[in-house]
Every structure is written in structure tokens, then in C-alpha cells.
GULOBA-691582 format. One line per field, with one value per residue (C-alpha): x, z negated, y negated; residue number from 1. Coordinates in Angstrom, 1 decimal. Example, Ala and Ser with C-alpha at 12.3 -4.5 7.8 and 13.67 -1.06 7.14 Angstrom:
% residues 2
u	[12.3,13.7] $
w	[-7.8,-7.1] $
v	[4.5,1.1] $
k	[1,2] $
% end
This chain:
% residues 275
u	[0.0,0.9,1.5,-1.7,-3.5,-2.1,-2.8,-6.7,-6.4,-5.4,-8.5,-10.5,-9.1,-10.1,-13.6,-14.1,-12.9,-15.5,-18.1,-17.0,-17.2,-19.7,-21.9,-22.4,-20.1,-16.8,-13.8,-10.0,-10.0,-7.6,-4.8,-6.4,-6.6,-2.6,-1.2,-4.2,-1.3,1.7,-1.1,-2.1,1.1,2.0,-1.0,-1.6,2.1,4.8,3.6,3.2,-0.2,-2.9,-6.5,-7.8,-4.9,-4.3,-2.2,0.5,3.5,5.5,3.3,4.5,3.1,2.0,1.5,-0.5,1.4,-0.9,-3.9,-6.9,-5.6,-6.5,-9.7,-7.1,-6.2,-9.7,-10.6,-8.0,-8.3,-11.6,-11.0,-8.5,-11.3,-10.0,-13.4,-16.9,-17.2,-20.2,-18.4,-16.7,-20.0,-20.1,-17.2,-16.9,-20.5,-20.8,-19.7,-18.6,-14.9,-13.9,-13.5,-12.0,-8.3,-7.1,-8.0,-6.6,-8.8,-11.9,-10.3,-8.4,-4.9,-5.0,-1.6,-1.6,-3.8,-2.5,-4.2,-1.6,0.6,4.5,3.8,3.7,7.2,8.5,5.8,7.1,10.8,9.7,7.8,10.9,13.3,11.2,11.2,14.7,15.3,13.9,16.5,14.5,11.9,12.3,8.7,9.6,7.9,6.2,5.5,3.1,4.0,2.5,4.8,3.0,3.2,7.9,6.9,6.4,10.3,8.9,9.5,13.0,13.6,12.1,14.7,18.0,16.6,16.0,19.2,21.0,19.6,20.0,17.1,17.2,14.0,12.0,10.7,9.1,7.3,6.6,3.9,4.5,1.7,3.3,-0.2,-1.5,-4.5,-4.1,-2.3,1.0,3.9,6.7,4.0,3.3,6.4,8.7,10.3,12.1,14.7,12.9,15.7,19.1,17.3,16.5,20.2,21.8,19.8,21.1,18.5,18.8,16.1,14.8,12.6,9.9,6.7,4.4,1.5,4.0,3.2,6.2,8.5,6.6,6.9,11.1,11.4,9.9,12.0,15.0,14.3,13.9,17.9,19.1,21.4,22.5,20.3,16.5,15.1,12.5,10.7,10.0,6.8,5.8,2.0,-0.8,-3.6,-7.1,-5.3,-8.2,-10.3,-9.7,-12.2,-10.0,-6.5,-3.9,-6.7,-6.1,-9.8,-10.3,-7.9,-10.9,-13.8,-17.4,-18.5,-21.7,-24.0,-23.3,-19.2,-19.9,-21.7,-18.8,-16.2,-18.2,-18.5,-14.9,-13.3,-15.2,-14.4,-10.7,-11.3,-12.2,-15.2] $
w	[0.0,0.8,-2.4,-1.5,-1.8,-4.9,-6.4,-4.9,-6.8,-10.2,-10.8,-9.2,-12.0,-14.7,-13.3,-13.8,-17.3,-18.3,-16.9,-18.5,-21.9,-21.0,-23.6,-27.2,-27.3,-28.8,-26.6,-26.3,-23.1,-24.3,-23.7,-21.2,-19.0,-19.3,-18.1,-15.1,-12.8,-14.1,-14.0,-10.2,-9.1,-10.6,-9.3,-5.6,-5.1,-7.0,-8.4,-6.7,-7.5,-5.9,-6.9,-5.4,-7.7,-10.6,-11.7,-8.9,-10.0,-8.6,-9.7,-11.6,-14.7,-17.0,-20.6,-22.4,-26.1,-26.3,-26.0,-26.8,-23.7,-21.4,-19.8,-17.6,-16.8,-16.3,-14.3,-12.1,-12.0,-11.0,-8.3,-7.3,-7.5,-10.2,-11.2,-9.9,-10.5,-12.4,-14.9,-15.8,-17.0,-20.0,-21.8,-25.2,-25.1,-27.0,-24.8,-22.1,-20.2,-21.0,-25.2,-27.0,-26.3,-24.0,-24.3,-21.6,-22.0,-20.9,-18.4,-14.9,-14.5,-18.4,-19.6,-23.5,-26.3,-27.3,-29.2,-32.4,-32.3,-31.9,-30.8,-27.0,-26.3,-28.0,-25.8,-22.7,-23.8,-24.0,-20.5,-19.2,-20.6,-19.6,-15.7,-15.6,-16.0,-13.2,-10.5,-7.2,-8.5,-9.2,-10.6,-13.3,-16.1,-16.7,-20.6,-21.5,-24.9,-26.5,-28.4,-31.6,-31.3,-31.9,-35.6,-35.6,-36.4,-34.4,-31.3,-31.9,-32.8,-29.1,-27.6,-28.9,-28.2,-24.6,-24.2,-25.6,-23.4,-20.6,-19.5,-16.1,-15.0,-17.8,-17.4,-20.4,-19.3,-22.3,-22.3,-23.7,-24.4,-28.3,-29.9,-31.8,-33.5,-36.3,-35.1,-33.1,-33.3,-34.2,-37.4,-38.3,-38.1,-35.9,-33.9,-31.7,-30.3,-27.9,-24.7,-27.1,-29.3,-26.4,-24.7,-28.4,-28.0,-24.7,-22.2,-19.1,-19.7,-17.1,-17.9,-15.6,-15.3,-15.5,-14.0,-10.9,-8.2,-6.5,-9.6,-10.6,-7.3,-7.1,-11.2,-10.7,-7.3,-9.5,-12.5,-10.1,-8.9,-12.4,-12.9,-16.4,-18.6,-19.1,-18.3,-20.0,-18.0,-20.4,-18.8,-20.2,-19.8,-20.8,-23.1,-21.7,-18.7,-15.7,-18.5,-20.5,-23.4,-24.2,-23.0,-25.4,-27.9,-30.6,-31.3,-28.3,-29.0,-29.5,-29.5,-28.4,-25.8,-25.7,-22.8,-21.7,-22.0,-20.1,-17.6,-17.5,-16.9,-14.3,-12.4,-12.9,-11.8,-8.9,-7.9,-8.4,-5.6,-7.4,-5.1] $
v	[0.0,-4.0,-5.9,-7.9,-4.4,-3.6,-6.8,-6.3,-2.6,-4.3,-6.9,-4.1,-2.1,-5.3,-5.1,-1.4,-2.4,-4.5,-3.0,-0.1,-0.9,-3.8,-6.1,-5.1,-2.4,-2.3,-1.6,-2.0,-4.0,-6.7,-4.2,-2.0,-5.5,-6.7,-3.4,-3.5,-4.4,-1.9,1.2,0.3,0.1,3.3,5.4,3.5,2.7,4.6,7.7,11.1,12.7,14.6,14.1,17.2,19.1,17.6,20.2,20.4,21.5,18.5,15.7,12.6,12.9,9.2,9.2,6.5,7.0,3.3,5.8,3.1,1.4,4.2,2.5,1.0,4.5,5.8,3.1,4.1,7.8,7.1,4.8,7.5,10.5,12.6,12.6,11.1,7.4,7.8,9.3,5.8,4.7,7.0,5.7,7.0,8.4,11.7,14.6,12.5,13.2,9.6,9.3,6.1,8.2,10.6,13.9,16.5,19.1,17.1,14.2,15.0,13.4,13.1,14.2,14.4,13.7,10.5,7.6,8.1,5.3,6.2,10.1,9.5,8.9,12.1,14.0,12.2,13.0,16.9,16.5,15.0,17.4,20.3,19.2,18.7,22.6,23.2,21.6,22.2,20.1,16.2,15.0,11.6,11.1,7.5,6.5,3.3,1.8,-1.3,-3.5,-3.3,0.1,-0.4,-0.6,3.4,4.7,7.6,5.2,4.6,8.6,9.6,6.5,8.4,11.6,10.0,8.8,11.4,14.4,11.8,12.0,9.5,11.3,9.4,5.3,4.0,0.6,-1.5,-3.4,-6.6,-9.0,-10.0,-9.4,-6.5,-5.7,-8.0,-10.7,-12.0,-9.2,-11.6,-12.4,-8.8,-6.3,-8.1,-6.0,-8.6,-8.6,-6.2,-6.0,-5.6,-2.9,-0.6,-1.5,-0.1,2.9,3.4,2.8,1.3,-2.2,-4.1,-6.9,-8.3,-10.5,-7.5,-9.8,-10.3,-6.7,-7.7,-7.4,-4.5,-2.2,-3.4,-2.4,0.8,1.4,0.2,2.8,5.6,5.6,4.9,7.7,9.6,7.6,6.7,3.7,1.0,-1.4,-5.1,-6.1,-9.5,-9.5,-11.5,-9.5,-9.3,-11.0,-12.3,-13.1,-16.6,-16.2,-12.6,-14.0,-13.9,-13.7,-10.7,-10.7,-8.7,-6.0,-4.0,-6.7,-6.5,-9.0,-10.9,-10.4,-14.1,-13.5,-10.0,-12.2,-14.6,-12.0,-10.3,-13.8,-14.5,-11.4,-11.0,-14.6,-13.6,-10.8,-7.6,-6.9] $
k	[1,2,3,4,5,6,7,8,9,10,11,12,13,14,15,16,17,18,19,20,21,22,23,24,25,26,27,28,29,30,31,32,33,34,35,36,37,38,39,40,41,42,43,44,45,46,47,48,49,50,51,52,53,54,55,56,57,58,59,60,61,62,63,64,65,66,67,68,69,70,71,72,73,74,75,76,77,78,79,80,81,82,83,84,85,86,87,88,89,90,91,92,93,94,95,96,97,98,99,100,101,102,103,104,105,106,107,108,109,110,111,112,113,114,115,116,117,118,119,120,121,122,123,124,125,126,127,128,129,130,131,132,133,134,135,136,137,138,139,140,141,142,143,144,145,146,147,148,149,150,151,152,153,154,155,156,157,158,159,160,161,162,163,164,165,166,167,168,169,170,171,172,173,174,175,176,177,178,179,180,181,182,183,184,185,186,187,188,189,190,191,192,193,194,195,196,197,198,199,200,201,202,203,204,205,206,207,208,209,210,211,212,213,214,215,216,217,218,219,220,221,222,223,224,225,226,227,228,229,230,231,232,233,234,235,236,237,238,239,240,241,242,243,244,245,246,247,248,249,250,251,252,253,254,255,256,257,258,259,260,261,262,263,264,265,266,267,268,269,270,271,272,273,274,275] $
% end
């Protein structure tokens, strides 16, 4: 796809979002809508996948270790046709394929249970360090962590393991929008300075506007020839990005719209060129 395309696919992704969780109902959109751009990149541009077999051996495989935002990963999987689109509806409904966190048994292209804060990258480090037995086969593994989500130590144990097993087949992207649940990050925990601490541990950083497709696609292209080490990708983002009530707003890490601010968002994305 054209960078225009993939730009189209990423508010198309914020869209699906909202309508997703829609009015009255609570939902982690805030940081489901500032890695919009990151996760369609990664499915429409970068990553090899196959809809019709989700299982293929040599798939890429992504982890969400920030498993509450993983609407932005249904939204996509659905756009994709992992499963029917009017599936997406049923967002944390009882019994439906699409809960509050991932859950591989019930959701296609789901990778791990994750939703646990910190336990994603470990998962991703044994996913990564699994496929690289196997030397005929080259699939990479790609890991979404939110930066609130660097207080767990369990973080920082998966980065030396990382680097230590060299594990170049592995590409953490970090999705860095400084706010967490409660409040700023540099006001909670600060785990700042992000770029040097990942650079001690031995990782290979690259840091980028992640609002910006064409710094996207070229970090991810950069990642993938980094040799002997495993790479993290600093994506500076925006949360609830595309919509300015939610932007940069903590309120909305998991808030419940109105009808008239679901209204809004609706009008405003679609302006932006979701449709």
C-alpha cells in the first residue's frame, strides 16, 4: 500500500474504534486511537499474515502486552477479514470473540492472552526465541507496549533476556503517548529517560513521530535488517489522537462518551477521511 493508503487505513481504524465501543459504554480507546497508525502499518504494510490461515507457519506474529488497547487491533483484524465485520460490534459483550483483552482461543490473528501489564514482552521473547530454531523459516515477532506499562520490572527482565539471546527477530514498538490511567507518566512512576534505558539494556532504539506513516513504514523497514540484537521502535504518539475532546486527555484512558461526543467523533473522523 501507498502511504496515502495507509494513512486512509489508520483513521479508518479510529472510526471502527468508536463506533466500537460507542456512547455510554466504557472503553480504552484513548490508547487504542494513538497506536491506530503503528497497528495499520503493521497489518496492511509490513507484516506477513494470511486471513484465510491464521495459523500459517510462517506468519509474523504481533503481541498487544498493552492488552486493553487491542480495539485497535480488532478493528483491524476485522477490516482485514479474520473474522466477519459484524463481529466488531459486539465488543466485550458476553460470549462475544472480541472481550476487554485478548483472548486466543476465541479471536483469529489473536496471539496471547494478554491484558496483564509487563507479561507481553517475555511472551514475545519466547515467540521470538522459539522461531529462531527453526533456521528455514524467518517469521519476526512484533511487541506493542504502552509506556506506563515500563513501571512493571517484568518489562525490563524480558529486555535483557532479549538482548541477551540476541534476539534481532524481535521489534518491540513503544507506544509513547506519556499518559496512563491515572495521570502524566513523568508524574506517576517516571520511567524517563525512555531512549538511554532501552540502549543500556542493549537494544537497538529508534525513535519516531508514530503519527507520521512515513517514519513508521522506514522504522519498521529499518528494524527488520538490524542484525544480532532486538530492536525498540519510540513512537511519540498523541492519546485518543483524531479526537480533540479525548486527546492527550487521561480521562479517556478508559472513558465512556456521551452520545453528543460519540456524535462529534463520528463527524470529525469522517471529515478527516475515514469513510
Amino acid at each position: 500500500m501507498t502511504i496515502p493508503q495507509l494513512e486512509k487505513k489508520a483513521k479508518e481504524i479510529r472510526l471502527t474504534i468508536v463506533k466500537m465501543v460507542g456512547p455510554g459504554k466504557q472503553g480504552h480507546f484513548g490508547g487504542s486511537c494513538s497506536i491506530a497508525d503503528v497497528v495499520a502499518a503493521l497489518y496492511f504494510y509490513k507484516m506477513r499474515h494470511d486471513p484465510k490461515n491464521p495459523k500459517w507457519p510462517d506468519r509474523d506474529r504481533l503481541i498487544f502486552s498493552k492488552g486493553h488497547a487491542a480495539i485497535a487491533q480488532y478493528a483491524a483484524l476485522g477490516m482485514c477479514g479474520y473474522f466477519p465485520e459484524k463481529e466488531l460490534w459486539n465488543l466485550k459483550e458476553l460470549g462475544s470473540m472480541l472481550q476487554g483483552h485478548p483472548y486466543l482461543h476465541k479471536t483469529p490473528g489473536i496471539e496471547a492472552n494478554t491484558g496483564s501489564l509487563g507479561q507481553g514482552l517475555s511472551m514475545s521473547c519466547g515467540i521470538a526465541a522459539g522461531l529462531k530454531i527453526d533456521k528455514n523459516r524467518a517469521p519476526r515477532v512484533y511487541c506493542i507496549v504502552g509506556d506506563g506499562e515500563l513501571a512493571e520490572g517484568q518489562i525490563w527482565e524480558a529486555a535483557m533476556s532479549a538482548s541477551f539471546y540476541k534476539l534481532d527477530n524481535l521489534t518491540t514498538i513503544l507506544d509513547y503517548n506519556k499518559l496512563q490511567a491515572t495521570g502524566r507518566i513523568d508524574e506517576r512512576l517516571n520511567t524517563n529517560p525512555v531512549r538511554e534505558k532501552w540502549e543500556a539494556f542493549g537494544w537497538h532504539t529508534i525513535e519516531i513521530n508514530g503519527h507520521d506513516m512515513n517514519e513508521i513504514v522506514e522504522s519498521l523497514d529499518s528494524a527488520e535488517k538490524v542484525k544480532g540484537k532486538p530492536s525498540i521502535i519510540i513512537a511519540h504518539t498523541i492519546k485518543g489522537k483524531g479526537i480533540p475532546f479525548a486527546e492527550n486527555n487521561a480521562a479517556f484512558h478508559n472513558g465512556v462518551m456521551t452520545q453528543e461526543q460519540y456524535e462529534t467523533a463520528l463527524k470529525i473522523l469522517s471529515e478527516q477521511g475515514a469513510m
